[in-house]
C-alpha positions as CSV (number, residue, x, y, z in Angstrom):
1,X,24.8,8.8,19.8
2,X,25.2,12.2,21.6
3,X,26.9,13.2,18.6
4,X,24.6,12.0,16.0
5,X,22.0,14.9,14.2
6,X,22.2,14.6,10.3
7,X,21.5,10.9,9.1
8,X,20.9,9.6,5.4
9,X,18.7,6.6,4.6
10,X,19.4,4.8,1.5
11,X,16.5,2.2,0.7
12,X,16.5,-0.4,-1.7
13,X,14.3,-3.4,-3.5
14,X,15.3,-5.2,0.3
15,X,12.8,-3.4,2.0
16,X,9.3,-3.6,0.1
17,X,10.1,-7.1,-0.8
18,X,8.9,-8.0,3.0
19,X,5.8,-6.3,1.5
20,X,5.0,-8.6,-1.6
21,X,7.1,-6.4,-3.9
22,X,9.2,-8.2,-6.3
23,X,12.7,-7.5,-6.7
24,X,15.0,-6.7,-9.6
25,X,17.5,-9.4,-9.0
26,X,14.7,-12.2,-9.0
27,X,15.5,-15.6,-10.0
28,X,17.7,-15.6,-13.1
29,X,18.1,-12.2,-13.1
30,X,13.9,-11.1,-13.9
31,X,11.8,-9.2,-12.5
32,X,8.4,-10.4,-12.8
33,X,9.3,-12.5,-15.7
34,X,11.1,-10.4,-17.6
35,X,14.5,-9.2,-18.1
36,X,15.3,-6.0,-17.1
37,X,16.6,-4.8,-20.7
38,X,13.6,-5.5,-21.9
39,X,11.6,-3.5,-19.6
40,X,13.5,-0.7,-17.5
41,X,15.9,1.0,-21.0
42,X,15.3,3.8,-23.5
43,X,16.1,1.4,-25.8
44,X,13.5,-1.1,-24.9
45,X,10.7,1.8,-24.6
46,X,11.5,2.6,-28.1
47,X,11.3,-1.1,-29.7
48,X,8.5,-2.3,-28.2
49,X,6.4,0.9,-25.8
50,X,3.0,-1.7,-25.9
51,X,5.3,-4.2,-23.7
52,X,6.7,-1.1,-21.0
53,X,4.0,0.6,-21.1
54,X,1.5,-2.6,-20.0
55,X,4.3,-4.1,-17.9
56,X,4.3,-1.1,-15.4
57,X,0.4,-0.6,-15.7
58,X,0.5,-4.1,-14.0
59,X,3.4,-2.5,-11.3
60,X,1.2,0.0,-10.8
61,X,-2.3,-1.8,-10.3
62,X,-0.3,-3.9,-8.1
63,X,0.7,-1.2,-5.5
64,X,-3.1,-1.7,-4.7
65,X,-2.3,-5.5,-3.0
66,X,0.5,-4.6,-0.8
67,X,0.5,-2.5,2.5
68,X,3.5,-1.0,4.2
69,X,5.6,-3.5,6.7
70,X,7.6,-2.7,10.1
71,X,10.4,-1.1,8.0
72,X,8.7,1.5,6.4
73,X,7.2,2.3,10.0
74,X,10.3,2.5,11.6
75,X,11.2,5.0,9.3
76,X,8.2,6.7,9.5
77,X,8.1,7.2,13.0
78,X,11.8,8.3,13.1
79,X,10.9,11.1,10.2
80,X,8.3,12.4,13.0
81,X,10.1,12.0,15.9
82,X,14.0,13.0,14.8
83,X,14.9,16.7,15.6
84,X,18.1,16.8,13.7
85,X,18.7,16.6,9.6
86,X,17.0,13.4,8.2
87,X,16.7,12.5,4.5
88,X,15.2,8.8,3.2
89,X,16.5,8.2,-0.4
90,X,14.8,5.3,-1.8
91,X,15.9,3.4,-5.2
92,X,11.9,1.7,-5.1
93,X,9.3,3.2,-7.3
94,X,6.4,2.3,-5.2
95,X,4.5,4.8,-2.7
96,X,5.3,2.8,0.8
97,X,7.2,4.9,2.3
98,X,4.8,7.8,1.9
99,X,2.1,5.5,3.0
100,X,3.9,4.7,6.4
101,X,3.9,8.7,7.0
102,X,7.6,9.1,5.8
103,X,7.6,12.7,4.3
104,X,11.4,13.7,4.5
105,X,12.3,11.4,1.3
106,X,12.7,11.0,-2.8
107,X,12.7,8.3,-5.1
108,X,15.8,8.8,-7.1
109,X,14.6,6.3,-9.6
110,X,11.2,7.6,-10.1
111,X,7.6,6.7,-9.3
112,X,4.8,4.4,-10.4
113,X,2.9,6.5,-9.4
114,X,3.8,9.2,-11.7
115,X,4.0,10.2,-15.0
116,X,6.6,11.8,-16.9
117,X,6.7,13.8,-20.3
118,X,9.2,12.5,-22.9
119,X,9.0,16.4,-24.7
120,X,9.0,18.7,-22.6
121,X,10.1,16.6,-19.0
122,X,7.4,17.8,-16.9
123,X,5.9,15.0,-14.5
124,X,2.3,14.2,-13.3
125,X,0.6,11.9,-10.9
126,X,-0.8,9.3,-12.5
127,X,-2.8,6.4,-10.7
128,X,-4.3,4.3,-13.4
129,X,-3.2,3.0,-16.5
130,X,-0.7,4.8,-18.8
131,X,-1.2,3.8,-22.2
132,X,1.1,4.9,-24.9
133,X,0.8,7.7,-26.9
134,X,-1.0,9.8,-22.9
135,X,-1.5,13.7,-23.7
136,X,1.2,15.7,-21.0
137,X,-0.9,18.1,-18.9
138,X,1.8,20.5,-19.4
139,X,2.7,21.1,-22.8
140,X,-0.4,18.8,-24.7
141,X,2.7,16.1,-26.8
142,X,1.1,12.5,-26.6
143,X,4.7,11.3,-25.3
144,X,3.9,10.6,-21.8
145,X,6.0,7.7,-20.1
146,X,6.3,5.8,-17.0
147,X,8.2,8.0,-14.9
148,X,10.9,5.9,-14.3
149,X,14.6,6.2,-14.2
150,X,15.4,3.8,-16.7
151,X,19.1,2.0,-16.8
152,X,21.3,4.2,-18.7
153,X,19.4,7.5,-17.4
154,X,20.4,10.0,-14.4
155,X,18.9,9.0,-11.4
156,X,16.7,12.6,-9.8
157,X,18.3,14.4,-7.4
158,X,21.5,14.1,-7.7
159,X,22.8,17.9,-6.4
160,X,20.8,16.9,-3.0
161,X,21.3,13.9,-2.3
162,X,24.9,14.5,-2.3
163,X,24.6,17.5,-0.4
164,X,23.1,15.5,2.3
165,X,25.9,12.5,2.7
166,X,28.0,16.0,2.7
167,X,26.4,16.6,5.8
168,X,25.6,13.5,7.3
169,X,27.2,12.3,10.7
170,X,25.4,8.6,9.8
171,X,24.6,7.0,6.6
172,X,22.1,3.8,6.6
173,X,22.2,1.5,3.8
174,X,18.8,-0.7,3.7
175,X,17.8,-3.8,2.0
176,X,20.2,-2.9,-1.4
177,X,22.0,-5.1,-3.6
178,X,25.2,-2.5,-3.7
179,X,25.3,-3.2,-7.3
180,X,23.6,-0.5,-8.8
181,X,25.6,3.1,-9.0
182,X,25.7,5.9,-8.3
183,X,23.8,5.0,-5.3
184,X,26.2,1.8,-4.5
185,X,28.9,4.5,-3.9
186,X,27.0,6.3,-1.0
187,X,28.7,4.9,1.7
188,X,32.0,5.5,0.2
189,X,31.0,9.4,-0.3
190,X,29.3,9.9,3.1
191,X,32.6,7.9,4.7
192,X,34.8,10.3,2.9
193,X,33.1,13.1,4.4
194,X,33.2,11.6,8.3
195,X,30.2,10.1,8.5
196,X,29.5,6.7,10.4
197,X,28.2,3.8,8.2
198,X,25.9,0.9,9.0
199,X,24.2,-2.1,6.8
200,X,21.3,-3.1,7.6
201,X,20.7,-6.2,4.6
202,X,19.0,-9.7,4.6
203,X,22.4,-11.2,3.3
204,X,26.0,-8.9,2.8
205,X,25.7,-6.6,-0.2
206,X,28.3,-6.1,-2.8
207,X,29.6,-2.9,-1.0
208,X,29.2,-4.9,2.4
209,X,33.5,-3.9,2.8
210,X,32.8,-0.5,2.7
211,X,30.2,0.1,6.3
212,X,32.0,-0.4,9.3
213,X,28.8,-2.3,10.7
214,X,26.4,-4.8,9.0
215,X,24.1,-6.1,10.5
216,X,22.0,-9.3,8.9
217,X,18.0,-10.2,9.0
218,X,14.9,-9.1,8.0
219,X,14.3,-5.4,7.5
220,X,11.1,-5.5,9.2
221,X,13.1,-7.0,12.3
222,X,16.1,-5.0,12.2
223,X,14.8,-1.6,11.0
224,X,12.7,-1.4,13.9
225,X,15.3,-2.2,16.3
226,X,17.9,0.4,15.0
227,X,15.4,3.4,15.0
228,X,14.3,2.0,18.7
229,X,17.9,2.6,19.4
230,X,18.7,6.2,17.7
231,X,15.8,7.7,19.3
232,X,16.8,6.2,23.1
233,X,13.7,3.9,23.6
């Protein structure tokens, strides 16, 4: 790995479920009960905003239950202890990673933990309950939202993260489906541009053809043991 300095992290639903986090692709398709259209669309925010708006008020009460596992520790101590380019670009909406002391990351799909302005787009921390109709710090509309990419909407930072598999000489693909784009088309991006690519997934994903390594188990098992290996322990 003499040759390794610039490495992208792409972290999925595979990762926090360890930590008591439900998935999307739950049991026939739910997550927590419901189907995704009905919860995670502009479309389903505009028929029925009691039902989102409640559903990731729960999400977020629920962040208060669940404590970072090995995974996000791994990480965390790699984002201290790597001297050459790093970025962690998760598709979770919960705050794990930056409570494992992960700093050199984004949520590309948004936070629970945030709030986000349907009028004039400005977003705000927001720890409690959202209810509809929430007055935006920034501009005063009562059109505050969960700030969540919803299915249908671009995913935030787009121009960087890009810029980054650009760079990198590794990308690591963590506990995702490989169904969901763009972020299902990393590897083939940061392949196209040189770099090495490794899987690390409880079962194959959907893109599992694409890495030229996959390795199978338990993120808080394997994570651990990869970021043991990159920094020479």
């Amino acid at each position: 790995m003499q040759d390794l300095r610039n490495i992208v992290i792409l972290t999925g639903a595979g990762i926090s479920a360890e930590s008591g986090i439900a998935t999307f692709r739950g049991p026939g398709g739910l997550w927590e009960g419901h189907r995704v259209e009905d919860v995670c669309t502009p479309e389903a925010l505009a028929a029925d905003p009691e039902l989102v708006h409640r559903f990731y008020d729960l999400r977020r009460a629920a962040l208060a239950t669940v404590e970072p596992n090995a995974a996000h520790r791994a990480l965390a101590r790699l984002d201290e202890a790597w001297g050459g380019g790093l970025l962690i670009v998760t598709q979770n909406v919960d705050d794990l990673h930056e409570r494992a002391g992960a700093t050199r990351m984004l949520h590309m799909h948004g936070e629970l933990l945030s709030a986000l302005c349907a009028v004039c787009g400005a977003r705000e921390s927001w720890a409690g309950s959202l209810p509809e109709g929430s007055i935006c710090g920034a501009c005063g509309s009562a059109a505050l939202r969960p700030d969540i990419v919803f299915f249908g909407e671009m995913p935030y930072q787009m121009e960087r993260i890009e810029a980054a598999l650009a760079q990198a000489d590794l990308f690591v693909s963590i506990g995702t489906s490989g169904a969901v784009y763009p972020a299902a088309g990393f590897v083939q991006t940061a392949a196209y541009h040189g770099a090495a690519t490794l899987e690390l997934n409880l079962d194959p994903s959907m893109g599992s053809v694409f890495f030229e390594e996959t390795r199978i188990g338990a993120a808080g098992m394997l994570v651990p043991a990869w970021v043991d290996e990159v920094l020479g322990r």
